[in-house]
N, C-alpha and C positions, 0 to 999 in steps of 0.2 A: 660546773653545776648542771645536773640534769632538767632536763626540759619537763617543764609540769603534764604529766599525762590530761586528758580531756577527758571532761565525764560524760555522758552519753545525753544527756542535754545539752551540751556545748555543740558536742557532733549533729545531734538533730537541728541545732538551730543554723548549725552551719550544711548541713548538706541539704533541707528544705530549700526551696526557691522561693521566694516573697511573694506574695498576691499578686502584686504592682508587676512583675515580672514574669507571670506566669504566660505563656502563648494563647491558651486559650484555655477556658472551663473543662473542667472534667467533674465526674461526681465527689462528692461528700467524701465516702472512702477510698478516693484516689489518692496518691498526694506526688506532687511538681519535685524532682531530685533532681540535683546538679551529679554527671552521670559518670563522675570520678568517683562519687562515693559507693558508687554500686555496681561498677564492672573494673576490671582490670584491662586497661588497652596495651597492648603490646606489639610492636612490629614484627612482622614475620623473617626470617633467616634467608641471607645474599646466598642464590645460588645462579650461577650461569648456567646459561640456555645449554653452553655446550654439552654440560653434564650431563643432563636428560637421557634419560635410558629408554629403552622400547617397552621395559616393562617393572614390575616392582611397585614403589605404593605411589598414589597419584598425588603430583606435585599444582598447588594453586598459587596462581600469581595475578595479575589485575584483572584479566577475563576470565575465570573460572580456571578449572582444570585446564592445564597446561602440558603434561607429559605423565613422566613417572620417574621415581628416583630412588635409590639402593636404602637411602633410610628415611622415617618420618619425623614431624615435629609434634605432633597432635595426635595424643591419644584418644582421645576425644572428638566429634563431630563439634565444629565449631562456627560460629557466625563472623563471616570477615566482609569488610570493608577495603573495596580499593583506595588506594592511598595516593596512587601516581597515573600522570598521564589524564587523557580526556574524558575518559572513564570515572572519573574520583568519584565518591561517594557508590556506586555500585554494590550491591548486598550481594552474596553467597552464602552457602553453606556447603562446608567442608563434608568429604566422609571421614568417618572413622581410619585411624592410621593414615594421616596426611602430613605432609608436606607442604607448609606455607612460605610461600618467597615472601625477600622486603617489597615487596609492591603493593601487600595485602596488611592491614591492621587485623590484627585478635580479639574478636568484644568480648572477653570472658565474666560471665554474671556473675558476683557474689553472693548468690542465692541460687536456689536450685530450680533453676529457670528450664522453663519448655522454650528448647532453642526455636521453634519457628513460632513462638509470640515475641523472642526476642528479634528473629531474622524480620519479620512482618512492622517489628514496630519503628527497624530501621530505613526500613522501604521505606514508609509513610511521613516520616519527618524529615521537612527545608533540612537539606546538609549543606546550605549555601554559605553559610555561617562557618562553616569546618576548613572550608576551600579556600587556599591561597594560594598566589600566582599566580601571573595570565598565560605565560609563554609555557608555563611547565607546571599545570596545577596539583597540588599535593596537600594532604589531609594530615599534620600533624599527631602525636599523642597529644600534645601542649593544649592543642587548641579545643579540647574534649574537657577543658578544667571551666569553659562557661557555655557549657552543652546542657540541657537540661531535658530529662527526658517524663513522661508521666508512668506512672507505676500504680499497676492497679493491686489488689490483692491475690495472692499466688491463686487460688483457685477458680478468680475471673479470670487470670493468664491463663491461665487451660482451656477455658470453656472460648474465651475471644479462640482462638489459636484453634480449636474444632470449629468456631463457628466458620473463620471464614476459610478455611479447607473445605467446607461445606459446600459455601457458595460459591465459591472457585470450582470446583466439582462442576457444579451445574452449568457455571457458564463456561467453562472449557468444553463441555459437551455440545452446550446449544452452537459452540464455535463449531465444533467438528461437524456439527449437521449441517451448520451454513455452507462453510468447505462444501461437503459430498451433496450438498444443493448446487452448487456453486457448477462444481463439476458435472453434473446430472444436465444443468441451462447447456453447459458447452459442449460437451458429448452430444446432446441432441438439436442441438442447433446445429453442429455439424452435419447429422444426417437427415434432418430436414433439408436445408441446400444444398446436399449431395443430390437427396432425391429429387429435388425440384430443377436443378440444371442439366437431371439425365431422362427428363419429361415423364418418370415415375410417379412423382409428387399430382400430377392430372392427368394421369393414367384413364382413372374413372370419369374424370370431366371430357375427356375428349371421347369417349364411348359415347357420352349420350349427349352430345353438344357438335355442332357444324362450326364451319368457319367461312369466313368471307375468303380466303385465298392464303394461300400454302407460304411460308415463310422463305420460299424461294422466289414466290410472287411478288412476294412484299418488297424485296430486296430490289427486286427491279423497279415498283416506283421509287425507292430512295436515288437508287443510280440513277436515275431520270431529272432529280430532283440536284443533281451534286453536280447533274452535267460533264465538264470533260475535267473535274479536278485530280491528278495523277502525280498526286506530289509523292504516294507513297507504292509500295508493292501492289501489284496489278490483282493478287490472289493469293491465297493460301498457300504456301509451299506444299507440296503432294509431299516432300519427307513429314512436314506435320500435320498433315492431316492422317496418314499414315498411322502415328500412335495417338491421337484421338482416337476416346468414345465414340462406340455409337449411336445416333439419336433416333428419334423417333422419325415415321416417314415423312411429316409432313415436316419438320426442322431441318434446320442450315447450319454447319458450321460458316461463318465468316467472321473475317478481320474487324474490330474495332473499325481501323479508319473507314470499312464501309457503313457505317453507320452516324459517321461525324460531321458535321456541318463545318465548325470551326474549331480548334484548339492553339492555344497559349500560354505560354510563360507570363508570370505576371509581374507585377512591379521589384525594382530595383531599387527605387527611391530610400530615402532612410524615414523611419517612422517617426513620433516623438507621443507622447502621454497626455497631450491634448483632445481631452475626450469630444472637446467641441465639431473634432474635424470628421472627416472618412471613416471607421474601419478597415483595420486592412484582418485580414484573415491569413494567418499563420500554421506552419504544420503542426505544432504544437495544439490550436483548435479544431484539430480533428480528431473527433475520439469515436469508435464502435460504429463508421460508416455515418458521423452527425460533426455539424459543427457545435462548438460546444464556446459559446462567446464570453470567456473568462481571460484575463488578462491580456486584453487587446491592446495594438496600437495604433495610429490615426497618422492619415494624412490630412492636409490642411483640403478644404473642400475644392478649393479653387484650381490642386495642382493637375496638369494635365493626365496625369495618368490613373485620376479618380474617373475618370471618362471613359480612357483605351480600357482600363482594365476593372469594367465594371462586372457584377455576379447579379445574374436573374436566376428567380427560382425555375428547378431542376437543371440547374448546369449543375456539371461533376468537380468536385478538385479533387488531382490525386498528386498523391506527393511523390515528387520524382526524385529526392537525396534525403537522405537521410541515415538508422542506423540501419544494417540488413533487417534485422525484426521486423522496423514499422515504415522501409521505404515502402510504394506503392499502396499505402491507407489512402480509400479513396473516402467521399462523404459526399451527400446529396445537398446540394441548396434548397435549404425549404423557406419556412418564412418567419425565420429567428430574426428578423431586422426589418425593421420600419422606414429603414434609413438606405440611399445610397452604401453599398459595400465594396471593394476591392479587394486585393489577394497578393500575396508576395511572390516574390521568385522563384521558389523550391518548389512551390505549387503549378501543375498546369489545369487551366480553364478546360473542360472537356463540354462541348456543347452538339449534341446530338439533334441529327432530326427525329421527329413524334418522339421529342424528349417528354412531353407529359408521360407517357406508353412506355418505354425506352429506355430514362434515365434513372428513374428506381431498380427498375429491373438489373440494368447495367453494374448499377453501383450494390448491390444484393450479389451479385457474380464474382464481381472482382475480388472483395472481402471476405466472400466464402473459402475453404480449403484449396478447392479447384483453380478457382481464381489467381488465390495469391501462390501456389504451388508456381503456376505459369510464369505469373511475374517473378518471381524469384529466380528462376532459370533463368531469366534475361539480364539478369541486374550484376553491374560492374559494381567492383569494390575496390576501394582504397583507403588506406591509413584510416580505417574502422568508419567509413562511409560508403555508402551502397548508392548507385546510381538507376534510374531507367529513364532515359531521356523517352522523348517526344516519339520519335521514331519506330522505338522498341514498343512501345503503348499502344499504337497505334496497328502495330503489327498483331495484340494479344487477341486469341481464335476464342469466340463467343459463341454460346449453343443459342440460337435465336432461333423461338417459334416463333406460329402464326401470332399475328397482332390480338387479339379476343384470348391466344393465352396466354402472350407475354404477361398483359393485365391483369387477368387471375392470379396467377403467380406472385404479383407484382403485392394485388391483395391481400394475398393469403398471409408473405409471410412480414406484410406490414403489419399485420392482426397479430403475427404470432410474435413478433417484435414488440408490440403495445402489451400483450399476455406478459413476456420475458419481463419486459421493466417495469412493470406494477410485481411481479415475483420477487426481482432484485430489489425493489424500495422496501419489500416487508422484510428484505435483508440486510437492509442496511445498518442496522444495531452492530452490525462486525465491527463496524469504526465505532461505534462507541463502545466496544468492551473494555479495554484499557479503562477508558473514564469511568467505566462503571464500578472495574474492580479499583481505582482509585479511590473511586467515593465507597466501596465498601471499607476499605482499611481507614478512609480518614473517620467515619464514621466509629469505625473500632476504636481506636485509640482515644475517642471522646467521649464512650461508652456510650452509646449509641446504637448500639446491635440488638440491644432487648436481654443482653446476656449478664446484666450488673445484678448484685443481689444488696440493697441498700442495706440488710442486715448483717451482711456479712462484716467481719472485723476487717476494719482500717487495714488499708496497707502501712502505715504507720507503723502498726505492731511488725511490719517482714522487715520495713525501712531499720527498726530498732534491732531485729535481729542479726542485720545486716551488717551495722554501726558496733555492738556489743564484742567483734571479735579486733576494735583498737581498741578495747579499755580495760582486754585482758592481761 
């Protein structure tokens, strides 16, 4: 006996979603479908990687386009859904003459859908519901029969669907200008401390400004002051002084160590999350020549090496291991702590004399192009870790003027440093563009965009057209 056909009020009462079940509001002429009644899900076709060709039509599988392959499955551009792996729920769109592997679902509309209101409205919808298994998660057809998606009327799906192309426009733009801002701060911070350690930068300040004594002077009270300490190379190697700059008359090349009071490795000890205790400062809290006091860990106040290896303002830490990138990030001590602080292992303490004078200046050098070029030349590497122990640091050749313009310098490009990061805060919207074009589409889909027209007829009336081709 034949199965009694459904009549199109049966269907609408069964493909609508019940009030009590609906996700959230939408307008009057939306209406909540369960979203087997109004797409066709289909898995895409098993093809081995090996098959893959160099060329022919382009084959999509869990991350987008994937190669190419001698024939297609999809005549049609189509909106897929990853199915397998880490990825699941991931949206695409296919091109025209494509090739879908099983690793991608097919959302085919029953209605004559503008596919990126359909690709848009996949984005925006929890697919945490769709996704099962932990060790190997994957997206059934099955599990799309208690999926429910909102449906607005075909000609709000148009206008949604330009609007937010629209807006996306805009803020992919404002993105690219932050980018070519972004780049514009590093390009010219470059040649700011280019010019400023080849004594360019106060060219004009030394024209019309005197000095207490010449940077070779100065150098000799330090020596005076360090006494007979000769732990390290007596001078400059003449082979590197040799491809050294030339400075200005009254400037010096010299060694780091002529200029260091004392330097240290810092604690060994093991930390723990007792915010009560120490600080210890880690390489990871050094970011852009600052210590940056996020995600610290503490020693207990009482243990001995909160003591040895404590940190006054203008000591240096520079990180001596690390990855090649960011070993020798050096950062100034300023007065981010109210408190007792310490410093760990990978870190060496660099504590300079007329460190007020000195240690800005210092640590503005090292982090410049110039700077870290040098250290980099020194640094040993191993199984993806970069070294410059104490010795090689200490060796690194620094353009030191006279004291009156280490200080200017020191000023200058603290001001242009304070300019930079009031630039980059009015940039910070980058981190929330994602959030923003999230809340643009959640916003779509709740009709919300200013784009709904309440006179317009139900989507009810597409739902029925939709429905009208089982009762044929």
């Amino acid at each position: 006996m034949s199965k009694k056909q459904k009549t199109i009020e049966e269907l609408l009462e069964e493909a609508l979603v019940p009030e009590e079940e609906q996700p959230y509001e939408v307008p009057e002429n939306w209406v909540w479908v369960k979203s087997t009644y109004v797409l066709d899900i289909e898995y895409g076709k098993g093809l081995p990687i090996s098959k893959l060709t160099p060329n022919g039509y382009p084959v999509y599988g869990a991350n987008g386009k994937i190669g190419f392959y001698k024939e297609y499955t999809q005549e049609e551009p189509r909106v897929l859904m990853t199915c397998r792996g880490a990825t699941c729920g991931t949206i695409n769109i296919s091109e025209p003459k494509s090739f879908v592997t099983s690793n991608s679902l097919i959302l085919k509309p029953k209605w004559n859908a503008n596919i990126k209101f359909l690709a848009y409205l996949f984005k925006t919808l929890d697919k945490k519901d769709l996704i099962s298994g932990s060790a190997q998660p994957q997206i059934t057809v099955k599990a799309f029969e208690k999926y429910y998606i909102p449906l607005p009327p075909i000609n709000e799906q148009t206008r949604i669907a330009e609007k937010i192309e629209q807006l996306f426009a805009k803020i992919d733009e404002a993105k690219q200008l932050i980018e070519e801002a972004k780049e514009t701060f590093k390009l010219r911070r470059a040649a700011i401390l280019d010019k400023a350690f080849r004594g360019e930068l106060t060219q004009k300040w030394r024209e019309t400004n005197e000095i207490s004594q010449t940077a070779e002077q100065w150098l000799e009270d330090i020596t005076v002051l360090k006494k007979s300490r000769t732990k390290f190379i007596d001078q400059l190697d003449p082979k590197v002084l040799e491809n050294l700059y030339k400075l200005p008359p009254q400037w010096k090349w010299v060694r780091l160590n002529d200029l260091i009071e004392t330097s240290t490795y810092g604690t060994s000890a093991k930390a723990n999350d007792d915010a009560s205790g120490t600080p210890v400062i880690r390489m990871g809290n050094i970011i852009d020549g600052r210590i940056v006091p996020n995600d610290l860990k503490y020693l207990p106040n009482e243990h001995e090496d909160v003591k040895k290896y404590d940190l006054e303002t203008n000591d240096l830490l520079f990180n001596r291991t690390n990855s090649y990138e960011l070993v020798g990030k050096t950062a100034l001590v300023g007065e981010e702590f109210s408190q007792k602080v310490t410093f760990a292992s990978y870190l060496i303490r660099v504590r300079l004399y007329f460190k007020e004078i000195l240690a800005p200046y210092v640590c503005f050098f090292i982090n410049s192009h110039i700077g870290r070029s040098m250290l980099l030349s020194m640094a040993t590497q191993q199984v993806g870790q970069a070294n410059i122990n104490s010795q090689k640091l200490a060796s690194l050749p620094i353009p030191l003027p006279p004291k009156e313009e280490v200080a200017i310098i020191s000023n200058w490009l603290s001001a242009y440093q304070k300019l930079e990061d009031d630039q980059k805060a009015l940039l910070s919207i980058e981190k929330n563009i994602e959030e923003i074009k999230q809340s643009i589409l959640s916003k779509a889909f709740r009709g919300e965009l200013g784009t709904n027209d309440p006179t317009e007829e139900s989507a009810i009336e597409l739902l029925k057209e939709v429905l009208q081709e089982k009762v044929k």
